[in-house]
N, C-alpha and C positions, 0 to 999 in steps of 0.2 A: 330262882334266877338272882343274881346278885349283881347290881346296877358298879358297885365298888371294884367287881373281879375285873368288869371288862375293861370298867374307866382305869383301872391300875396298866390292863396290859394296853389301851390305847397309849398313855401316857408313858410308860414303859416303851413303847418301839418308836413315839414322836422322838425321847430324848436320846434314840441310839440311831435314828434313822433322818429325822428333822421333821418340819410340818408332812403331815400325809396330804396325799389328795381327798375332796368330797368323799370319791369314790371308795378309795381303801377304807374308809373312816365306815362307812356306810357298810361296807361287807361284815367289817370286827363285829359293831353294834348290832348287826341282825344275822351273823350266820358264825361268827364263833361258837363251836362245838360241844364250849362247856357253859359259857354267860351269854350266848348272844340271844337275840330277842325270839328266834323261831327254836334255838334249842331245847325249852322246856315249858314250854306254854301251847294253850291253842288262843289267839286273840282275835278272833274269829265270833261275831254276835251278840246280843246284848250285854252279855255280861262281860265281855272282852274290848276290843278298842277301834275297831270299824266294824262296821256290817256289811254284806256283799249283795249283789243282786239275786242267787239262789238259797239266800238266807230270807228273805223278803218276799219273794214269792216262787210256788215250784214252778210257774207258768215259763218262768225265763230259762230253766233246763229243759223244763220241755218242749220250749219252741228251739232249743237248742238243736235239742235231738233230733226234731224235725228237721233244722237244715244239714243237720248230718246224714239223714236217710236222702233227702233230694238229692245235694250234692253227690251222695255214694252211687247214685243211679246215672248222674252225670259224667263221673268216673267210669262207666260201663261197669257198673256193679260188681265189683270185683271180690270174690272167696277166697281167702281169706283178705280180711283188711283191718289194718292196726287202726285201734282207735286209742289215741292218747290226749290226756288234759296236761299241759304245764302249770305248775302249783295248786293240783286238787284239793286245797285247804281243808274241810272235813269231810268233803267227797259229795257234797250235797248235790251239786249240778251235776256229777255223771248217773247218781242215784236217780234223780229225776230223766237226763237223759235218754237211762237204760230202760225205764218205765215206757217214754215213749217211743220207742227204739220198738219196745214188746209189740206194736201194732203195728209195724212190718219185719212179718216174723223171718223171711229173707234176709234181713237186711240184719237182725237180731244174732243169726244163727252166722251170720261172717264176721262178725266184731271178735276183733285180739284184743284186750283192755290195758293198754301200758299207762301208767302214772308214774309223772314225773315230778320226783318231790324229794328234797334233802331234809327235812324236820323231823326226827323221828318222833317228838311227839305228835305231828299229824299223822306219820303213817298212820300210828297205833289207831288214829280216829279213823284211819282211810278202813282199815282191815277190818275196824268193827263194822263200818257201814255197807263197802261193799266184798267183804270176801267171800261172800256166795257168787260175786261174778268173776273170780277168779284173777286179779288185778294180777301184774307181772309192776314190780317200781323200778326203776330205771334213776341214775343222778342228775344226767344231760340227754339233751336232746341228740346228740351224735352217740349216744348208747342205746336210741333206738335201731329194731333190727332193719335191713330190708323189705323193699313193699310198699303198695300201695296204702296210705297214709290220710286219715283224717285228725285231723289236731285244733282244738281248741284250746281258749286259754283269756280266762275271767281273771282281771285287774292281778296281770300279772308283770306286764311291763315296768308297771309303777312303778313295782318296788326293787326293781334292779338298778345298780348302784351308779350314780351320774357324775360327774364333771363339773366345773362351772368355772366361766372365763370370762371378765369386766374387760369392759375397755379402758386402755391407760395411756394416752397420749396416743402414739401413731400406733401402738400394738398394744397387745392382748396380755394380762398376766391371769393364771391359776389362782385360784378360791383353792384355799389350802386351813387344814385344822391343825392348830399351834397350842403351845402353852401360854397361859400369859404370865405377870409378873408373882399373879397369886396361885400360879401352879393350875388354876383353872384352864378347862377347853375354852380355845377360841377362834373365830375364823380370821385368817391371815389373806395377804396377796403375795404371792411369790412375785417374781422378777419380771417384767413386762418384756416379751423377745418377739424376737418373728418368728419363731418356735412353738410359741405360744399361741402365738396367731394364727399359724398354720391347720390348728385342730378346731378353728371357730368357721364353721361351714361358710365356703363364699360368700351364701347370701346374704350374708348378715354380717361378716368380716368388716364391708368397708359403709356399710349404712349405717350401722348404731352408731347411737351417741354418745357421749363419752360418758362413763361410769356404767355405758350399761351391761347387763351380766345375761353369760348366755348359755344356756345347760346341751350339752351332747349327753348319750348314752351308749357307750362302747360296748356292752354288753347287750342290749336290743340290734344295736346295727349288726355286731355277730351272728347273732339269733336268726334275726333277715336273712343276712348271705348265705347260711346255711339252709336256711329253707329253700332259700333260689334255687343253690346248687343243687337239691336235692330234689326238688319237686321239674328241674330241667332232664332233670334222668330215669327220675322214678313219679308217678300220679300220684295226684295227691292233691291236699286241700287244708287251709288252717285258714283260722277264726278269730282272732281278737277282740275283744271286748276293752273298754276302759276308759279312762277319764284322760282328756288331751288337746291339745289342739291341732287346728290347721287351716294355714299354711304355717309353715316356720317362722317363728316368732323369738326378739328377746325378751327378756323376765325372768327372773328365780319363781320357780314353783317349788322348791324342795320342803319338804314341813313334817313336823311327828303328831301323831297324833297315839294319846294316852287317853280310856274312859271315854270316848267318843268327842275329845276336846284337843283341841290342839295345843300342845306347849313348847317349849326350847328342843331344836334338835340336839344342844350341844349338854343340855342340865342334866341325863341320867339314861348315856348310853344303853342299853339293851334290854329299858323296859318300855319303849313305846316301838312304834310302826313310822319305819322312816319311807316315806314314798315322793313320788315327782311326776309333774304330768308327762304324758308321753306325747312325742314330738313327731304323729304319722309320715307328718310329707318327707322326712328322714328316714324312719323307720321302711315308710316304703322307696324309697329311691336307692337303699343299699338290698333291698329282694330284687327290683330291677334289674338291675347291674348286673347278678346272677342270671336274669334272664326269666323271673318267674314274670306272672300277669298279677297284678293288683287290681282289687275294687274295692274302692270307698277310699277315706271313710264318711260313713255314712252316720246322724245321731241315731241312737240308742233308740230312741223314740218309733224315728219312721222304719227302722231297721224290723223291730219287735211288730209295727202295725202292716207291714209286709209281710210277715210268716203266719197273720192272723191271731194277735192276741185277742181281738175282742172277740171271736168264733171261742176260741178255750177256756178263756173267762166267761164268759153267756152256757158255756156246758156244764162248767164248774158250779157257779151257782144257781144252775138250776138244782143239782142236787144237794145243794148245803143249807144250815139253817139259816135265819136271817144272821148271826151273831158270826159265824163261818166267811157269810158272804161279805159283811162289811169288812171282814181281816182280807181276802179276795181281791176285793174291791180296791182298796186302800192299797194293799201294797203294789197292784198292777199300775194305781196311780202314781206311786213314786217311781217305777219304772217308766212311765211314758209321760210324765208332766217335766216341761224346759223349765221349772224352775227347781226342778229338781235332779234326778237323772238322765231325764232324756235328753238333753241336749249336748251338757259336759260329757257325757259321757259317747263314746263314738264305737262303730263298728268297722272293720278293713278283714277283707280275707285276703289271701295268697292262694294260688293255684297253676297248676302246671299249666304252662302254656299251650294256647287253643281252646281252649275250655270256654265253655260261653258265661256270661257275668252269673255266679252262683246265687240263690236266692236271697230275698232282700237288698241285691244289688243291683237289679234289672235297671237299664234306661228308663228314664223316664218316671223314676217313681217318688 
């Protein structure tokens, strides 16, 4: 990967094009073809530059899988049924998924496996891990086929490319990435309009303070309506997982993180992980729209202690050694302790309308 090729062509289309947006800047650094951050790496794990929750422990794919088997039965079990993940990263959570997925052998023998992933170096990882289950890859989510539909999708919002808009007197202007005087990246404010204004959600339009900065995600709300529109015609059911808030909030979240540290978004495009929290009460009020049913979201925490981790952890280590149990232990801990992932991090499914609240989502819990 070569941090020099991609900053050449960032800097290369700023001075024939002008400052870009967050957004474009954010696509170059992680999905250019030849230098961007997902084209030649897997960063993925200790040795890489975040960790995930099916990297931590398999408990969380397997309670995965579990609400994929409910759900499917809620669906009126339907033969065949696509089951797709958006950004399979090394394929860890559909591996565990499909492990528990094997104790409803029904529910086993109706799964289509579609992965939806543009990195060819993960493919390579996807195909090592699961190509005994016969994966089908796909670019986008409208390149899956017809049918009923289960789709998950582990801290994938993050890292789709954002926006960002300060307030500047009576309107709004764009967070824009410029050149400065010493040819270095830097972030600029374009021109303050009502134009501008116009993409800063109501809620927040005429409440923030001034200077404060407020991030959309064009790219997730697509995502949304698509799913609305899809899941109002055809059954179905998706899953999000990830790091976010809600209700709609102003504040920059955008950040890199390089070695499990976090450094400059703007110091050496295409070797760290550029991500942003995700913004639910948005994300779900454009599935809405479409007509789908939302629940949640819910923390990560109570979501995981609803589908019964401490029942598959108490099985787990009854057969492991002590030395097994404390790795067990420990990582179900970071998944379910608020000061770690259980609470930043949040759960929301989507589901075809009528459907009763899908597991982990029940009233009341």
């Amino acid at each position: 990967m070569s941090a020099d090729g991609i900053r050449r062509k960032i800097a290369r289309r700023i001075r024939a094009e002008g400052p870009l947006s967050i957004a474009a800047y954010m696509a170059m650094a992680l999905h250019d073809p030849e230098d961007g951050y997902y084209a030649r790496r897997d960063p993925i794990g200790v040795k890489g530059d975040f960790i995930t929750a099916p990297e931590i422990s398999q408990v969380f794919g397997e309670l995965v899988g579990v609400w994929c088997a409910l759900t499917w039965h809620q669906l009126g079990r339907p033969d065949p049924v696509i089951l797709a993940e958006l950004g399979p990263g090394r394929g860890v959570l559909i591996g565990d998924l499909l492990r528990a997925a094997a104790t409803v052998p029904e529910f086993r023998r109706a799964l289509r496996l579609y992965l939806v992933e543009r990195s060819t170096a993960l493919r390579a990882e996807q195909e090592m891990r699961l190509g005994r289950f016969q994966p089908v890859w796909r670019p986008g989510l409208e390149d899956l086929p017809d049918g009923p539909l289960l789709l998950v999708a582990n801290e994938f919002l993050d890292a789709l490319p954002i926006r960002q808009f300060a307030r500047r007197g009576a309107h709004w202007a764009e967070r824009m990435v410029a050149l400065d005087e010493q040819d270095r990246l830097a972030f600029v404010d374009g021109p303050a309009s009502p134009l501008a204004s116009l993409l800063v959600p109501h809620t927040l339009r005429d409440s923030a303070r001034q200077g404060a900065v407020v991030e959309i995600c064009p790219a997730a709300l697509t995502l949304a309506a698509g799913l609305g529109a899809r899941f109002s015609r055809q059954s179905g059911a998706a899953l999000f997982i990830d790091y976010g808030y809600f209700p709609s909030a102003p504040g920059p979240t955008l950040r890199a993180l390089q070695r499990h540290r976090e450094v400059s978004v703007l110091a050496a495009p295409g070797t760290a992980d550029l991500s942003a929290h995700v913004d639910f009460a948005a994300f779900a009020k454009a599935a809405r729209d479409r007509g789908v049913d939302t629940h949640g979201p819910v923390p990560q925490g109570r979501f995981l202690t609803a589908l019964g981790v401490e029942v598959r952890l108490a099985a787990l280590a009854a057969q492991a050694t002590p030395a097994q149990r404390q790795i067990l232990e420990r990582g179900v801990e970071r998944l379910l302790d608020p000061g770690e992932m259980g609470t930043l991090f949040k759960a929301m499914a989507l589901v075809s309308p009528g459907l009763p609240p899908p597991p982990g989502f029940e009233t009341g819990l």
